[in-house]
Backbone bond lengths (Angstrom), bond angles and torsions (degrees), N, CA, C in turn:
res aa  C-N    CA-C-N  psi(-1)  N-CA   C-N-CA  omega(-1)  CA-C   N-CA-C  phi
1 X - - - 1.440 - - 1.527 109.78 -
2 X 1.424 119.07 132.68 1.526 128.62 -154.66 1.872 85.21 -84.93
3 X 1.033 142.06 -22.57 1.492 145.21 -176.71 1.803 99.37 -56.10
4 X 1.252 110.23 -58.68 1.350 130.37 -172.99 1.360 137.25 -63.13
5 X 1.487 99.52 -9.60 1.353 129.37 -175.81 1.311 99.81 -72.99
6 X 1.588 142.89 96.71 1.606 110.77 154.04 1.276 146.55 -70.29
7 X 1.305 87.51 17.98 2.011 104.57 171.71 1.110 89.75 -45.31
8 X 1.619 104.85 -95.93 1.402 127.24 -147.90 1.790 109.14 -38.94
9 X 1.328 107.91 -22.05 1.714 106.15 -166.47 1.886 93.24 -80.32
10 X 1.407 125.38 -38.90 0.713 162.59 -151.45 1.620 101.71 -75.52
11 X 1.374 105.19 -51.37 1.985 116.96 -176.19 1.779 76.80 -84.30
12 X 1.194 131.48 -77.20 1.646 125.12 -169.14 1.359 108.40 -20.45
13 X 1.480 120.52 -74.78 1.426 113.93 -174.94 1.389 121.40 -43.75
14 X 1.119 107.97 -43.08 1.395 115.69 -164.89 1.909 99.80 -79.63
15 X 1.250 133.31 -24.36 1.475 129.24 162.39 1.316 93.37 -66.16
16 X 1.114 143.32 -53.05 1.776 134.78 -154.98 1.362 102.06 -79.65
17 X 1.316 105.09 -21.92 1.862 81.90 179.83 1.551 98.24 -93.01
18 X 1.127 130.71 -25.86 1.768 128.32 -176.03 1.490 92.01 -62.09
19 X 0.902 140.71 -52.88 1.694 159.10 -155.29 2.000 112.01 -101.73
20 X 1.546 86.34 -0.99 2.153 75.19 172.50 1.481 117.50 -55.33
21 X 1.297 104.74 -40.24 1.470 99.16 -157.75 1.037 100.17 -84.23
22 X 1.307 145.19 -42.62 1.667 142.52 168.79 1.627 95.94 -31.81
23 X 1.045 117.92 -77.78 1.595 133.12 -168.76 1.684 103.46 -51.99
24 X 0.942 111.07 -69.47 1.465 98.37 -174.33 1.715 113.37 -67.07
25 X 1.614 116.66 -15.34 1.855 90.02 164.74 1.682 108.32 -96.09
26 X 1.539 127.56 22.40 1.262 135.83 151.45 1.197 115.07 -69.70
27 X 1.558 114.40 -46.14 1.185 131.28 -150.95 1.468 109.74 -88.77
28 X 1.869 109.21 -28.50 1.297 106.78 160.19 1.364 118.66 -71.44
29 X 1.332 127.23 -49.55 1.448 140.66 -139.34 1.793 81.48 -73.30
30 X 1.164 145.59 -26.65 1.476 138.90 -139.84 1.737 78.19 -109.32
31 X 1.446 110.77 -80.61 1.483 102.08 178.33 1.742 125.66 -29.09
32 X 1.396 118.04 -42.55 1.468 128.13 -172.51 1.346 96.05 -64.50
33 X 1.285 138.33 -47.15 1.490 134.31 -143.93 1.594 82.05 -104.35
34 X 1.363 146.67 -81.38 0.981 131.38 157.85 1.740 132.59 22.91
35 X 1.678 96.55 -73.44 1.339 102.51 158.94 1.551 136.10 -75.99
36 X 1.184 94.37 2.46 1.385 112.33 -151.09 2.096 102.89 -100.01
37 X 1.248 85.60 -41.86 1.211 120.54 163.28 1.638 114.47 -57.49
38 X 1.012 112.83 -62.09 1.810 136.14 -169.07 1.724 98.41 -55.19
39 X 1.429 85.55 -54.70 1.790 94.77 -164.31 1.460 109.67 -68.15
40 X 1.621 121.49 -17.44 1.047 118.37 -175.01 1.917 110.44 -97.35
41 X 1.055 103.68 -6.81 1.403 97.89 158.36 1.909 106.61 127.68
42 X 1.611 85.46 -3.98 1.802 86.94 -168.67 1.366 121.23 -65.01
43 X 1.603 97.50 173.42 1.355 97.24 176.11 1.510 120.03 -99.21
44 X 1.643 118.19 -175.46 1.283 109.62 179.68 1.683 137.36 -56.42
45 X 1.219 97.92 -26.13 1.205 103.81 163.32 1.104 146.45 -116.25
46 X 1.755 96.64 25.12 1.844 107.76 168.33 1.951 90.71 -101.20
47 X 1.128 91.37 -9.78 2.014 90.54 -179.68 1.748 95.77 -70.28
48 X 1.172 101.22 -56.90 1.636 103.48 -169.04 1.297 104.00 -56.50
49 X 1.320 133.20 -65.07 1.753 135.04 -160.67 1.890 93.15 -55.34
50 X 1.386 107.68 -58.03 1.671 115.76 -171.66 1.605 94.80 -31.30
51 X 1.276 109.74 -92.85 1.280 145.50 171.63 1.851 91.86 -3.05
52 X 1.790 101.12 -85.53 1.756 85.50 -160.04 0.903 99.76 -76.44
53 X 1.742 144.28 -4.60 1.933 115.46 169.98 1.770 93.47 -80.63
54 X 0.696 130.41 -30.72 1.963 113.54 -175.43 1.881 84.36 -58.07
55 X 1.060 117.24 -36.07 1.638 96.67 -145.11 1.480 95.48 -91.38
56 X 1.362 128.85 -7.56 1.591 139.48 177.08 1.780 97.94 -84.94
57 X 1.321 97.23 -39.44 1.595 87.58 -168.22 1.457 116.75 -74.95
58 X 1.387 112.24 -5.10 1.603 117.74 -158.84 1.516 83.01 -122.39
59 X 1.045 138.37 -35.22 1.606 128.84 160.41 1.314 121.62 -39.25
60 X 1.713 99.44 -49.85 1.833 95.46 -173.40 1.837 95.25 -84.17
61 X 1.145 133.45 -31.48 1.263 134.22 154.36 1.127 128.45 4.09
62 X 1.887 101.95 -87.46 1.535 119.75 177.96 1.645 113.54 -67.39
63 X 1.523 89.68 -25.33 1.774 77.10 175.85 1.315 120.10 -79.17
64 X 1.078 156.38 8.32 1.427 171.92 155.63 1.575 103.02 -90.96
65 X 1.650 127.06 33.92 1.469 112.83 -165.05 1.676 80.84 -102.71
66 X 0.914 137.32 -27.23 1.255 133.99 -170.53 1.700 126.60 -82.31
67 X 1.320 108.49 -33.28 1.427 115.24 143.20 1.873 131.51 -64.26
68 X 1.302 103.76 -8.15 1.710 111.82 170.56 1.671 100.99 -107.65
69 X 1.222 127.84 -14.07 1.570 121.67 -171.57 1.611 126.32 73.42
70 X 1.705 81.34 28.81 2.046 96.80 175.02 1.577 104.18 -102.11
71 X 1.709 100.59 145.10 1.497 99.91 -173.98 1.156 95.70 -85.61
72 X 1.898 115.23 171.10 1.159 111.34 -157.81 1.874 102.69 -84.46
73 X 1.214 117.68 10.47 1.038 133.20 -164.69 1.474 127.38 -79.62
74 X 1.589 83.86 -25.69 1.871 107.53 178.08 1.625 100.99 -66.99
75 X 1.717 118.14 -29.17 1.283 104.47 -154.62 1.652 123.95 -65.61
76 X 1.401 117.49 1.41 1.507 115.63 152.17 1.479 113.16 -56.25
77 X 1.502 103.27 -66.45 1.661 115.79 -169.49 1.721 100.73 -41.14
78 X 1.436 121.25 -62.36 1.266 125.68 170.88 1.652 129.71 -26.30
79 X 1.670 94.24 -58.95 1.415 109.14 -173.83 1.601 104.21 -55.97
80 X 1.424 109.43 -53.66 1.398 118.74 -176.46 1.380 123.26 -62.75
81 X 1.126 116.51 -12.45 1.148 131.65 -177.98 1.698 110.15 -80.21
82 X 1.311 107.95 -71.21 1.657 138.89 -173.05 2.057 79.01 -50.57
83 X 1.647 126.44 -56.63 1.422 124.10 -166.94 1.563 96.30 -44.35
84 X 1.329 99.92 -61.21 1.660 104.33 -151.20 1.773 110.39 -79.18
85 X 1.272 100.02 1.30 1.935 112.14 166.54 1.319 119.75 -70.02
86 X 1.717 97.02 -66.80 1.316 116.76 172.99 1.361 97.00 97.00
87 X 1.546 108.14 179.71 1.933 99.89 -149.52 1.609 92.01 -98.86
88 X 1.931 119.58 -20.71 1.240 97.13 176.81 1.805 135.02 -66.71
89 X 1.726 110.82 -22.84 1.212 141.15 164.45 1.344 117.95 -49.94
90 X 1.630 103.87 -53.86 1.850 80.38 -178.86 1.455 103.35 -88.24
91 X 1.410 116.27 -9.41 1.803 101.91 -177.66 1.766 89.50 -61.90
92 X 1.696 125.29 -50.40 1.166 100.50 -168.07 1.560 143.65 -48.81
93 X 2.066 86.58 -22.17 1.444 112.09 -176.84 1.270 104.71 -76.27
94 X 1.311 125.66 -50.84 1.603 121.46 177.35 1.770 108.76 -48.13
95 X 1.418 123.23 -35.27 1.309 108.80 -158.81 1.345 89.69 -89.15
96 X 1.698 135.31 -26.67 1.564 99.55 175.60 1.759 118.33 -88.38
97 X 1.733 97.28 9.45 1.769 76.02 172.37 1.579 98.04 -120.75
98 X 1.311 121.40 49.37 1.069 118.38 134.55 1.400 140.97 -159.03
99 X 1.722 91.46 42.42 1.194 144.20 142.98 1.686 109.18 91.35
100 X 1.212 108.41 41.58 1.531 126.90 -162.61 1.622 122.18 49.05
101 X 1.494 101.07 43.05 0.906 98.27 159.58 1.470 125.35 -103.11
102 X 0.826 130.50 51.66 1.825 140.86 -178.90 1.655 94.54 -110.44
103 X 1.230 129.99 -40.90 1.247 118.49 -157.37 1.607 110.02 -79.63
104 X 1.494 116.76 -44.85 1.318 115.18 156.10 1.803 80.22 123.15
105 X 1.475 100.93 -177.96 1.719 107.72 175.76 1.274 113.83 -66.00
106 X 1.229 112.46 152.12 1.761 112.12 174.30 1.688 125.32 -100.95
């Protein structure tokens, strides 16, 4: 019986601990905006969209931590961070550091 096997529990642990810190500053950044969201009065489905773009944006984030020279360790501080911004904040932050060019010609 494939249940009984402690391989498989065995390969799991061992992905979750290579992968905590990815996961847990996902795991904040989704909760932060979430609440973040709640407290400000929203509805159910500005919680949900908030929620998984904070948690997309801090995904592709941490994965680029190694081309900026961040340990992978920050990615709580990160996650929590990007939560408690919210997705309109860092778009604002992206457009002044890269010099408004996101919006395109007007």
């Amino acid at each position: 019986m494939p249940y009984k096997d402690p391989t498989i529990w065995t390969l799991l642990l061992a992905w979750l601990a290579d992968n905590w810190p990815t996961l847990y500053g996902f795991i904040l950044a989704v909760l932060t905006a979430w609440l973040r969201v709640t407290y400000n009065g929203g509805t159910g489905r500005r919680r949900w969209l908030e929620a998984s773009l904070v948690g997309a944006i801090t995904l592709a984030f941490i994965s680029g931590f190694g081309w900026f020279g961040i340990p992978s360790e920050a990615a709580g501080f990160i996650g929590g961070m990007f939560g408690l911004f919210g997705v309109e904040k860092i778009r604002e932050l992206a457009e002044r550091m890269m010099g408004g060019k996101l919006n395109g010609p007007h």
